[in-house]
N, C-alpha and C positions, 0 to 999 in steps of 0.2 A: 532482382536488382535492376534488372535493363528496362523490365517493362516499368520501372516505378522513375526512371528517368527520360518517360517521353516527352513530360511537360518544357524539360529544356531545351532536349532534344529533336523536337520534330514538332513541337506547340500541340500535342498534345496530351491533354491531361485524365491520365487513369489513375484509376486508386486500387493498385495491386494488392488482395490480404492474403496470407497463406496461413497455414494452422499445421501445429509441430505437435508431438507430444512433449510435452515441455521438458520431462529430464533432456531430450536429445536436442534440445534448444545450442548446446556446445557445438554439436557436430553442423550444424547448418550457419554458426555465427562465424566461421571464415569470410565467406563467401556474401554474406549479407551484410557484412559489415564492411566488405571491401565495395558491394553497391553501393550504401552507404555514402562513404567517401567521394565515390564518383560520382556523386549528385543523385540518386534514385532518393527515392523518397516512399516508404511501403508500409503495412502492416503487420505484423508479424503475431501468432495469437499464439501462445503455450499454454495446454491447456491436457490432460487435469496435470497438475501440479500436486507438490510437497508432501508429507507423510500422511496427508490426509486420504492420498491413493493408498490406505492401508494395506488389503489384502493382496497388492502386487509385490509388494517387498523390496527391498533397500535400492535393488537396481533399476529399479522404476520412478524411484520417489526425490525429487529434482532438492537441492540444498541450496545452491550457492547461486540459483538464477534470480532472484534477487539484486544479486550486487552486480550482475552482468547489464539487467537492463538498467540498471540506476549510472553505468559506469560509459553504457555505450555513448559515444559522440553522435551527436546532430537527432539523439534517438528520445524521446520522453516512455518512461517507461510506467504503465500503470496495475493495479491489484484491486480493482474493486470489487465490495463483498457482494454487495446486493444488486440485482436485475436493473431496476431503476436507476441506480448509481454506474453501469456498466451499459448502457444506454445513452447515459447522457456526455461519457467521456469518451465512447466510441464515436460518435457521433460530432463531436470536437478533433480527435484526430484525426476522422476523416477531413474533417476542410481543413487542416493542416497540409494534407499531402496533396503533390501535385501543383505547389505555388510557389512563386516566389520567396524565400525564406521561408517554409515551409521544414516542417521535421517528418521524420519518420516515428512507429510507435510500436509498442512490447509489449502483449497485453498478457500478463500471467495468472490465469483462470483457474477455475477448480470444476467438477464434476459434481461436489457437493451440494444437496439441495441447502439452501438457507430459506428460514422464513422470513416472506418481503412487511410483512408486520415490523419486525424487529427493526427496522429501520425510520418507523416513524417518521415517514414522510409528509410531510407540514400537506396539508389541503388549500388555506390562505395561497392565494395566489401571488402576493408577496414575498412570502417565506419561499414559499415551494422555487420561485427564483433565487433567492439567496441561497439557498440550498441546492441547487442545479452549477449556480458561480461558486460556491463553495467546492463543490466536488469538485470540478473539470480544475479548480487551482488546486487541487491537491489532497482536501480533508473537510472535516466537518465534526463539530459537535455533537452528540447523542446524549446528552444532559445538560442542562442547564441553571445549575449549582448557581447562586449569588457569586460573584469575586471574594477569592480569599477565604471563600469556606470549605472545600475539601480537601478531604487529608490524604489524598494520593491520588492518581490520572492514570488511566489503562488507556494503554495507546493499544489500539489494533487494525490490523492490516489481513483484508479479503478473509477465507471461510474459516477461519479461527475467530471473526466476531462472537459469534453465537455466546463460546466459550467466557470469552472477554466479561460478557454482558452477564453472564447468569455468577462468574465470579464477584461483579459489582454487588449483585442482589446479595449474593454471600456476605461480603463484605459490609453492605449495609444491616445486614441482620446483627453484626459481630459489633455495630456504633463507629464506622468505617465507614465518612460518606467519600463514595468514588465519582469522581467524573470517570466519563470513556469519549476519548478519540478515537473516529475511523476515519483512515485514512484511505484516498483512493490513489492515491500515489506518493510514495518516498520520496521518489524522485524528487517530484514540483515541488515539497516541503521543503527537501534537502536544498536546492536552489533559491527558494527563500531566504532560507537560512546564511545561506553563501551572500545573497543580494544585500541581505541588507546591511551591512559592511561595507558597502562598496559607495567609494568617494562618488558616483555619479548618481544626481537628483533621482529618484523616479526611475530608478533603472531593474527595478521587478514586483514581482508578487509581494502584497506583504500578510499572506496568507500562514504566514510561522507566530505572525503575532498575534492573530486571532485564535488559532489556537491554542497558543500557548504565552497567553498575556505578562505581563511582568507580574500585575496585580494579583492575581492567581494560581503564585508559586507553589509548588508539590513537590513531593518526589514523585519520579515513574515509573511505571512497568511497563516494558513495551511486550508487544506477541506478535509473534508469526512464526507462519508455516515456510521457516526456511531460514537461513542461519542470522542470529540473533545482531550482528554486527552490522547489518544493512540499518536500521535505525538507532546504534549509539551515538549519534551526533546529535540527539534531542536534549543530550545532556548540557549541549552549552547551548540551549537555547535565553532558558532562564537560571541555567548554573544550579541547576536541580540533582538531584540525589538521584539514582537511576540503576534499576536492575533491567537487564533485554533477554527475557526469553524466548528460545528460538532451537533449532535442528541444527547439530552440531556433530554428529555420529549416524552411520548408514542404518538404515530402515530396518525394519523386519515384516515380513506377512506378520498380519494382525487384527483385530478388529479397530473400528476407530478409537473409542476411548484405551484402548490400551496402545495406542499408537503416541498418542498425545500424552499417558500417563510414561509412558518409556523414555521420551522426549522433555518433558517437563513442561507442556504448554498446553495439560490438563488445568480444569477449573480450580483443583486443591493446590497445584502448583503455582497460579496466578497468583491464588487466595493470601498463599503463605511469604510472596515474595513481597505481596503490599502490605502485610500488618509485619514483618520481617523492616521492611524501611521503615515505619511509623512507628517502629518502636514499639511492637505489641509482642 
């Protein structure tokens, strides 16, 4: 916290990061968040996170940091899945910190390998920007469905993509077309969503609309590796129909798939919550 406020203090600007294991992220946010306040400005990295740490077992396996970083003041707090994605918004935070109006950042990581295929990263040097502006506001598309033709939208957030994705192909096989949202931050979403309400012009992101347009109503399912409530406010985005599965109950040593199947935020459990809305 001291060193993250030299820039005000003394005109010099560092970029302080520390790394937690992310359940004990509680026991160090006194303190960092009392820097915080006092003007520091820092990084803060938790990491592995959620029940995905399977074979450490429930007092290992972080729940509710989630809604810690989304909740912290002057903090953006981000979960992206993929390397390329976690690159491009770390790299964002940092020239946030250390300036004038400037935030501090939460980055809640995983240990899980992901395949950086699965993310289908545009090569067009176009795209491959909009998708760079897309992450660092928040989210991003991973299908590209016409408006107003699919029959449900999997939102997912960091190393429960994977999952996300192979329940779409399920779901596609079942006459189920899915879009999938990854989201590289709740948070920025969340504040979208807040913004764009708000009586003053231009006054944020309108990154909630892109992905989640009026024209292209669904119901949802959201996933994540940590309790499910940190994204039920996707519900009023477009007044959509909406199940949030997420970690709601302490862990157990386990393997991963039986981690996720214990938890509900295995593939079949995805599977069953979107044809469950769609009326199948």
């Amino acid at each position: 916290g001291e060193l993250g406020a030299t820039w005000s203090r003394w005109g010099q600007r560092l970029i302080p990061i520390a790394t937690i294991y992310d359940p004990f992220v509680a026991r160090a946010l006194e303190p960092w968040s009392y820097g915080i306040y006092a003007g520091g400005q820092s990084i803060l990295v938790g990491t592995p996170s959620g029940v995905t740490l399977a074979p450490e077992g429930g007092a290992h396996q972080s729940i509710t940091t989630p809604s810690i970083g989304l909740e912290q003041p002057a903090c953006v707090a981000w979960e992206p899945a993929f390397a390329q994605d976690l690159e491009w918004c770390f790299l964002h935070a940092m020239s946030q910190v250390g300036v004038p109006g400037g935030t501090s950042a939460y980055f809640r990581l995983s240990t899980r390998p992901v395949d950086p295929s699965l993310a289908q990263v545009p090569t067009d040097p176009t795209m491959l920007e909009r998708r760079r502006r897309q992450a660092i506001a928040g989210g991003y598309r991973l299908t590209s469905h016409a408006a107003g033709t699919e029959d449900v939208t999997l939102v997912a957030v960091g190393a429960i993509v994977p999952e996300v994705l192979a329940a779409a192909e399920s779901l596609a096989a079942h006459g189920v077309k899915a879009g999938v949202v990854c989201l590289t931050s709740p948070d920025l979403v969340f504040r979208s969503f807040q913004q764009r309400a708000s009586r003053v012009a231009g006054s944020g992101s309108a990154i909630i609309n892109e992905l989640f347009p009026a024209e292209r109503r669904a119901p949802l399912v959201t996933v994540q590796d940590g309790h499910p409530h940190t994204l039920a406010f996707l519900a009023g985005a477009r007044g959509d129909a909406i199940r949030c599965l997420g970690v709601t109950e302490f862990g157990q040593s386990s393997d991963l798939s039986d981690a996720y199947r214990l938890h509900g935020i295995d593939i079949d459990s995805i599977v069953d919550a979107a044809l469950t809305l769609v009326g199948r």
